[in-house]
SELUM-663784 format. One line per 2 residues: number of its first residue (from 1); their letters; for each residue x negated, y, z negated of C-alpha. Coordinates in pm, 1 decimal. Layout:
<nodes>
NUM	A	X Y Z | ...
</nodes>
This chain:
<nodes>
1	XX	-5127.6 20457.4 -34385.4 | -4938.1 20691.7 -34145.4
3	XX	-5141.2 21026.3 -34142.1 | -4891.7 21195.4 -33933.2
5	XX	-4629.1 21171.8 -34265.6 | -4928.1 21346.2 -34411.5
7	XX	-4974.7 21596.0 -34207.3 | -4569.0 21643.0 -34117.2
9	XX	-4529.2 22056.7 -34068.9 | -4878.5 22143.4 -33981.1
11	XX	-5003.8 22312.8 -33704.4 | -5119.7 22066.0 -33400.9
13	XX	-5491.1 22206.1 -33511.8 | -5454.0 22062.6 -33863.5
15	XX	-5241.5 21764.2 -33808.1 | -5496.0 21640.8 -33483.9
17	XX	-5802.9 21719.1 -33722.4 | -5695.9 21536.6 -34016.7
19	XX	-5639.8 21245.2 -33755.6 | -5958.0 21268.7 -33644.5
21	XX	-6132.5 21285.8 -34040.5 | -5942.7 20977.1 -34045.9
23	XX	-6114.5 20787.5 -33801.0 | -6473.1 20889.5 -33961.4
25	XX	-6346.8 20790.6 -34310.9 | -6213.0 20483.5 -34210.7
27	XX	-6577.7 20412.3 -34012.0 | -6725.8 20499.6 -34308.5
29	XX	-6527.1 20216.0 -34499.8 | -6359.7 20464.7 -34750.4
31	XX	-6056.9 20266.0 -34873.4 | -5661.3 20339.1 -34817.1
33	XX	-5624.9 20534.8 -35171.1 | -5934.9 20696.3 -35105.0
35	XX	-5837.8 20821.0 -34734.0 | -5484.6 20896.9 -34891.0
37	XX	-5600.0 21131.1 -35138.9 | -5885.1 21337.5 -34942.5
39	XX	-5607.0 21384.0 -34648.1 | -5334.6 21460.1 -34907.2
41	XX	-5565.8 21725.7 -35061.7 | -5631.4 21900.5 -34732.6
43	XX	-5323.1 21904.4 -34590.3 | -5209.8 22057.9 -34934.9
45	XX	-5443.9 22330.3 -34904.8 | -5327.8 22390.0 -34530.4
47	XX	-4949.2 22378.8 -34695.9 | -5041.8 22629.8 -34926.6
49	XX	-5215.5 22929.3 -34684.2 | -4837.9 22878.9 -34494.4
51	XX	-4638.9 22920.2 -34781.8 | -4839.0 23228.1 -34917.6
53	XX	-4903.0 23359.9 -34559.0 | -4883.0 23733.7 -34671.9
55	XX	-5079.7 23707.8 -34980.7 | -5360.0 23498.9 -34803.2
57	XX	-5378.4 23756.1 -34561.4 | -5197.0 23540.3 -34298.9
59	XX	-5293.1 23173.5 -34350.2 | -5528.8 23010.4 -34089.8
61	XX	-5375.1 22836.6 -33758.1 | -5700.6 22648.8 -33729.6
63	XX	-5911.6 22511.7 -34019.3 | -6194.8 22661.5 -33837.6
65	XX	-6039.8 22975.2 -33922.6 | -6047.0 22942.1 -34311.5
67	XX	-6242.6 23110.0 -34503.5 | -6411.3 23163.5 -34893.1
69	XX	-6111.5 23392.8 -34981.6 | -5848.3 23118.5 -34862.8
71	XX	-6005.3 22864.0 -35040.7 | -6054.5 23034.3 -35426.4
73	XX	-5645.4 23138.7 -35398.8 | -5558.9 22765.9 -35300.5
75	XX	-5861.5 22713.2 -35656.4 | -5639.1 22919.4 -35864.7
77	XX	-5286.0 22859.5 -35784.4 | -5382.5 22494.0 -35817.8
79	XX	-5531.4 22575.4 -36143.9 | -5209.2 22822.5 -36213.0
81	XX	-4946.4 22500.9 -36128.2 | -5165.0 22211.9 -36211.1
83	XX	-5491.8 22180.0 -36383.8 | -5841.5 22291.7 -36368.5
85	XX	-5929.4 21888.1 -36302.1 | -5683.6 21885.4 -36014.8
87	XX	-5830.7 22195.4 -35851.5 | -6163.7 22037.3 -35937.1
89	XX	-6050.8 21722.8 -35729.5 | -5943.9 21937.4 -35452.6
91	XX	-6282.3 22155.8 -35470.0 | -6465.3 21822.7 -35416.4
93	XX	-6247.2 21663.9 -35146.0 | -6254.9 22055.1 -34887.5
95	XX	-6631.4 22057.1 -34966.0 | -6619.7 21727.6 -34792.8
97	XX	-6432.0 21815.5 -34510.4 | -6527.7 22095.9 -34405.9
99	XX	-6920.3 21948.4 -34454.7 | -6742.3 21735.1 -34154.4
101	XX	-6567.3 21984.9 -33985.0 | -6947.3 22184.5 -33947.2
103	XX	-7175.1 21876.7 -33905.2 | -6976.8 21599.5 -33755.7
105	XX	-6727.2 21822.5 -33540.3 | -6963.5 22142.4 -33451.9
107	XX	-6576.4 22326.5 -33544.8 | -6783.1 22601.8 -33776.4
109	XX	-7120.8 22737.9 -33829.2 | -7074.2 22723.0 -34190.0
111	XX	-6920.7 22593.0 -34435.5 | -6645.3 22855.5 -34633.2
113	XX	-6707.6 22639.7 -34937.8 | -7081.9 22748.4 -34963.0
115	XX	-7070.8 23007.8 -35235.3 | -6722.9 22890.5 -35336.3
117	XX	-6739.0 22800.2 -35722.2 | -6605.5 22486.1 -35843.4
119	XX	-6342.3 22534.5 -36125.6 | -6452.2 22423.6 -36456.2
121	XX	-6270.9 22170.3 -36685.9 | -6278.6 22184.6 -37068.2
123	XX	-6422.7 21873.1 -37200.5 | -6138.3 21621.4 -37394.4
125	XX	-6192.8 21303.6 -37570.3 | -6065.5 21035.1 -37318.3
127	XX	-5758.7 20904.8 -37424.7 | -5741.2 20542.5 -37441.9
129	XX	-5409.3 20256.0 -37449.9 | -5440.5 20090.2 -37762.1
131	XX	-5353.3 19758.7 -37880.1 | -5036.6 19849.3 -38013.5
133	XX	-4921.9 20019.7 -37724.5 | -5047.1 19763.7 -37489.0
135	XX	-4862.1 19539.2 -37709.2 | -4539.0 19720.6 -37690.3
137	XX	-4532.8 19719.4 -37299.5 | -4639.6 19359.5 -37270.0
139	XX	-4349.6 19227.5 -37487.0 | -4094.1 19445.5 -37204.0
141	XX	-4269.4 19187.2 -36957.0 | -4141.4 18872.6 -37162.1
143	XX	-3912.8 18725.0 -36945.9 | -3942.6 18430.1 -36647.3
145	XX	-3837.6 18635.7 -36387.2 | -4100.1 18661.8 -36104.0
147	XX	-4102.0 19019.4 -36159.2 | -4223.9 18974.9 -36492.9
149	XX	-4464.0 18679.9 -36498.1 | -4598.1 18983.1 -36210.0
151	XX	-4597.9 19268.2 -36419.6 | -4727.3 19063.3 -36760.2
153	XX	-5024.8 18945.9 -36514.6 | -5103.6 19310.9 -36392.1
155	XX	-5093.7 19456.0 -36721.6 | -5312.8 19218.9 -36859.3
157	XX	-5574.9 19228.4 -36597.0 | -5630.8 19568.3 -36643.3
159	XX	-5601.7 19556.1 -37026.7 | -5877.9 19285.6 -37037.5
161	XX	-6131.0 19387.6 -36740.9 | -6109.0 19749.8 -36708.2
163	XX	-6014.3 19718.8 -36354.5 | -5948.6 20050.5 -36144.7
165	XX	-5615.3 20062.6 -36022.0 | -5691.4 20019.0 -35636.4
167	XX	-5908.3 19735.1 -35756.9 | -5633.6 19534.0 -35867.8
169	XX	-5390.4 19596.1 -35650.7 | -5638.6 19560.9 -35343.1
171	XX	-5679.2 19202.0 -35440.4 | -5634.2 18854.8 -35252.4
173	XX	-5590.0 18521.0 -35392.4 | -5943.7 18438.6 -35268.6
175	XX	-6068.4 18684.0 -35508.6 | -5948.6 18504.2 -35837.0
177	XX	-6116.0 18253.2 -35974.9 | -5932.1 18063.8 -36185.3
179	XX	-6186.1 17762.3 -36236.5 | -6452.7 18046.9 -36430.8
181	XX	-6174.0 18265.2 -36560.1 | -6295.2 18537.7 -36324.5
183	XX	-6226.3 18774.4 -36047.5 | -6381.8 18970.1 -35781.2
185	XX	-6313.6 19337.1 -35718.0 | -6433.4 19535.3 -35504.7
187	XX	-6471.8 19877.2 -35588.5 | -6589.5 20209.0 -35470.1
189	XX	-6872.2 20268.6 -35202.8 | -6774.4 19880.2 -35077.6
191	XX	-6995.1 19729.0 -35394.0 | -6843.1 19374.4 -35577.1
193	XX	-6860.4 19295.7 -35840.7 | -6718.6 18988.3 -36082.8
195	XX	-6567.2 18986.3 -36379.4 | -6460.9 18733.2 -36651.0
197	XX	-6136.2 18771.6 -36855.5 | -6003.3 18573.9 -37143.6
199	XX	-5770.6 18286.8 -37197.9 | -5459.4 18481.8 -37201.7
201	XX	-5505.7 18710.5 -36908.4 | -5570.2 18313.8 -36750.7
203	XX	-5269.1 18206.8 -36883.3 | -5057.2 18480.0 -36754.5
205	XX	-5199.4 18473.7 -36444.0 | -5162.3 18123.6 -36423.6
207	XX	-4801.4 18150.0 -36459.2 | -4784.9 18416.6 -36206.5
209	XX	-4936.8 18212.5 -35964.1 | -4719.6 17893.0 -35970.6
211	XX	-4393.4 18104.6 -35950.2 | -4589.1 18334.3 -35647.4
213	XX	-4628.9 17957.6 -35510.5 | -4246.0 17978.8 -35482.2
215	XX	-4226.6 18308.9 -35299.2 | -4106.6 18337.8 -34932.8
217	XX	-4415.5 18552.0 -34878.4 | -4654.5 18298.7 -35050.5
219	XX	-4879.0 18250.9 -34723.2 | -4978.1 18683.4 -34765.0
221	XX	-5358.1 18691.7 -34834.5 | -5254.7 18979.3 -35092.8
223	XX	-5258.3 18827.5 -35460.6 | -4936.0 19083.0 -35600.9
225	XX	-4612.3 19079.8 -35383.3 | -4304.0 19277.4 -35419.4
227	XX	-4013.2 19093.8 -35573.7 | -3851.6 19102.9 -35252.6
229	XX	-3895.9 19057.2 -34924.4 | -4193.0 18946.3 -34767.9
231	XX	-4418.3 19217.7 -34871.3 | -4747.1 19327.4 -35057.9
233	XX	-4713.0 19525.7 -35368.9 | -4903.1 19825.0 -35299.0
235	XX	-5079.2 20052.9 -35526.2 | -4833.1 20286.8 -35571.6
237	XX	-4613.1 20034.0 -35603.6 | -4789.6 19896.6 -35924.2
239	XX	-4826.2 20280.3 -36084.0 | -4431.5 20333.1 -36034.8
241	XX	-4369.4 19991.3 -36261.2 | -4652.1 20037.9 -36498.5
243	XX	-4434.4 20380.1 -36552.1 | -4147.7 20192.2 -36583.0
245	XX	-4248.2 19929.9 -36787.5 | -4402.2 20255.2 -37032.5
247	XX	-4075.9 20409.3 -37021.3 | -3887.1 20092.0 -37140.3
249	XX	-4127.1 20031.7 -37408.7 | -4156.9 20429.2 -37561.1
251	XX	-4491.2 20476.3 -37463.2 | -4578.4 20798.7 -37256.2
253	XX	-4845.2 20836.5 -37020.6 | -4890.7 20467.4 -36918.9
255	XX	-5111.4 20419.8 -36613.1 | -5429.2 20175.3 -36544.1
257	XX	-5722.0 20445.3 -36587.4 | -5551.2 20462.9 -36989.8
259	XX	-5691.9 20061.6 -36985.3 | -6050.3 20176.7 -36840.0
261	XX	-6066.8 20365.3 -37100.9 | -5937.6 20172.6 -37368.3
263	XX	-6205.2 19848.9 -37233.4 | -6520.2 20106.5 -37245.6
265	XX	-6393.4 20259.7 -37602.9 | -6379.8 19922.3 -37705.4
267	XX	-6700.7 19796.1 -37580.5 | -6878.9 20154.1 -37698.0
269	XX	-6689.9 20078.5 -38022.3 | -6873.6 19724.2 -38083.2
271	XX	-7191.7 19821.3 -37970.6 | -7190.5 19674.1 -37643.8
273	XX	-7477.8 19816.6 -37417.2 | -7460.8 20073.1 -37152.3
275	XX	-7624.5 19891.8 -36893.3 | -7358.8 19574.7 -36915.3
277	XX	-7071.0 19822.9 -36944.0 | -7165.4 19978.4 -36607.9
279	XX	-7233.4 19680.3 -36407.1 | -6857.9 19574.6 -36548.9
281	XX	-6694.7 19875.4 -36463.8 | -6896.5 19962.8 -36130.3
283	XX	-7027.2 20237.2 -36254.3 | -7369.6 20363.3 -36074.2
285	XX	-7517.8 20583.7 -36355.2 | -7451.9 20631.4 -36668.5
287	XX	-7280.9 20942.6 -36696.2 | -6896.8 20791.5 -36664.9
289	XX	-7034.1 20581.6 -36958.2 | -7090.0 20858.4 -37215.0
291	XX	-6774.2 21055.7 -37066.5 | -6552.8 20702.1 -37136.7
293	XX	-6753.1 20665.9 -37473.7 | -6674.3 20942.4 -37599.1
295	XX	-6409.5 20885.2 -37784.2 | -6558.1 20549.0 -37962.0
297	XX	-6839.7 20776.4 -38059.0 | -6645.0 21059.5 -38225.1
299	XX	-6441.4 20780.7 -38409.1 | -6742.8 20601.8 -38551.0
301	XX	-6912.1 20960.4 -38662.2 | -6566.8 20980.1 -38863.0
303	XX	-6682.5 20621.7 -38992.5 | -7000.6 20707.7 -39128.6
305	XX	-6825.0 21067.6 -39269.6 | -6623.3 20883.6 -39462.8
307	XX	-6890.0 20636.3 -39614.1 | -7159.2 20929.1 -39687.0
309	XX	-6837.3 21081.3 -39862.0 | -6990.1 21418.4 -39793.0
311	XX	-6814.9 21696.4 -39949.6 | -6633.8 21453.8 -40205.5
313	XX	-6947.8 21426.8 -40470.5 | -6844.9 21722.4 -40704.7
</nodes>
């Protein structure tokens, strides 16, 4: 990852900082995506106080120099232009860093995010990538291209374990098991964890991996490799064709996390138990559980509505 594209038009204060949060992140084992999207986030927010210089009341040179007032207008335009989940993402990622900037790098005294308020997000139903949809996508991958034994493999890993995005593009080909139909990801906080998937996510990926076998880059540790050259297919990488793939099949909205939530509605659905469902999906408590269940849980209350035919007895 090359921070300094990051950090491009910042101030020598920001851009050397953000280096340096780096470094500890990196120590810390946080992975690429992760890094990505907490330096992103600040360098956004340092952006922002140069853009809007004379509303901000002249934006900081230094992040020491930020303070509560900076942060809620950078809260509420982000709110304004995005969402109130982005701004919630950002909230999280500045409490970190400047946490950092006052404990790690002795920069402040305190923290300007102390009494700053984190933005609140209505609560939706999760929506999930049905079968039909899935379906619909899968049959754009049906050719014998490399590209789309690739893309039919992808697609179906995350359609059948749930998989976070980084955690199936971050894998190798040591991490697939092909003689127990299972694979190991490794996911957030550096925890593994394996999972099984069915015979035709094994078929699919089968067939991926004797044309990959056939690839010039076939001796890269990385399990997913771009179509050409010699080179990994990165994460982004695999959201810009999952897009593509959505868009050729008239399906909106495609990306992995739609899968997540489709493989916990449909566990939640069956009756599958909590506990199993989290040590699948790497969750550590239970509370991404009943936020992903959600959905399965309004649509078996409709269910049971419909059988105690309440309102319909007169």
């Amino acid at each position: 990852m090359d921070v300094s594209r990051i950090s491009t038009g910042l101030t020598s204060a920001w851009s050397h900082l953000l280096a340096d949060w780096d470094r500890t992140l990196r120590s810390s084992g946080k992975p690429e995506t992760t890094r990505y999207n907490y330096l992103l986030a600040v360098a956004q927010f340092a952006r922002f106080l140069t853009d809007n210089a004379a509303d901000c009341a002249a934006g900081p040179a230094a992040p020491a120099e930020s303070t509560r007032a900076h942060i809620e207008e950078f809260q509420a335009w982000m709110i304004e232009t995005r969402s109130a989940s982005t701004a919630l993402n950002k909230h999280k990622v500045l409490q970190q860093f400047f946490k950092w900037l006052a404990e790690d790098e002795q920069e402040i005294d305190r923290s300007p995010m102390e009494r700053v308020k984190a933005p609140t997000t209505p609560t939706k139903l999760v929506p999930v990538m049905g079968d039909e949809d899935t379906k619909k996508i899968l049959d754009t991958c049906n050719g014998k291209t490399f590209t789309d034994l690739r893309d039919q493999a992808i697609i179906r890993l995350y359609y059948g374990t749930g998989a976070r995005l980084a955690e199936v593009a971050n894998l190798t080909t040591d991490d697939l098991d092909m003689a127990t139909d299972s694979v190991v990801y490794q996911g957030k906080g550096g925890k593994s964890r394996r999972v099984r998937f069915g015979p035709k996510t094994a078929r699919a990926l089968s067939r991926y991996l004797r044309a990959r076998s056939r690839h010039r880059a076939a001796d890269v540790p990385s399990l997913w490799l771009a179509a050409r050259g010699a080179q990994p297919l990165q994460a982004n990488g695999i959201k810009i064709m999952l897009k593509r793939r959505g868009k050729h099949a008239g399906v909106s909205g495609v990306h992995a996390h739609r899968w997540r939530h489709n493989y916990a509605h449909a566990w939640k659905l069956a009756g599958g138990d909590t506990g199993d469902l989290m040590l699948l999906l790497g969750w550590s408590t239970d509370a991404m559980a009943r936020h992903y269940g959600a959905s399965a849980a309004a649509e078996r209350a409709q269910e049971v509505q419909l059988r105690m035919r309440i309102g319909e007895n007169v």
